[in-house]
N, C-alpha and C positions, 0 to 999 in steps of 0.2 A: 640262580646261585643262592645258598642258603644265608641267612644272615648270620650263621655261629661260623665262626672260626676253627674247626679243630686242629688237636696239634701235630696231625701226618698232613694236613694242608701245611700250616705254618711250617713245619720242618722242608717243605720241598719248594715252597717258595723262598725260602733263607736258601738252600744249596740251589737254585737255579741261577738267584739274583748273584750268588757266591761265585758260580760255575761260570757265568755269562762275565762278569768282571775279571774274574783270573785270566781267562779269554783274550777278553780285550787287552789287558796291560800287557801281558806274553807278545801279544800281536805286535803294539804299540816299541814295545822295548826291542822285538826283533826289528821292526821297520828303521827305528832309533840307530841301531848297530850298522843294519846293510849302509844306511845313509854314511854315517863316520866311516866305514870304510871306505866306499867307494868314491864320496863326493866330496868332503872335506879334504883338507892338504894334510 
């Protein structure tokens, strides 16, 4: 890997790390929901 940075690298590692986290919390908040429905009173 080169030691420079450029900025169509930086841009695509900002929207993966971006993409991979919206991901997760989407996930996270549906898992949250199914739970409250189903399993709490």
């Amino acid at each position: 890997m080169r030691e420079v940075m450029t900025k169509s690298m930086a841009r695509n590692i900002f929207y993966g790390g971006s993409l991979f986290f919206i991901l997760i919390f989407v996930g996270l908040t549906a898992q949250s929901h199914r739970y409250i429905v189903k399993e709490s009173t």
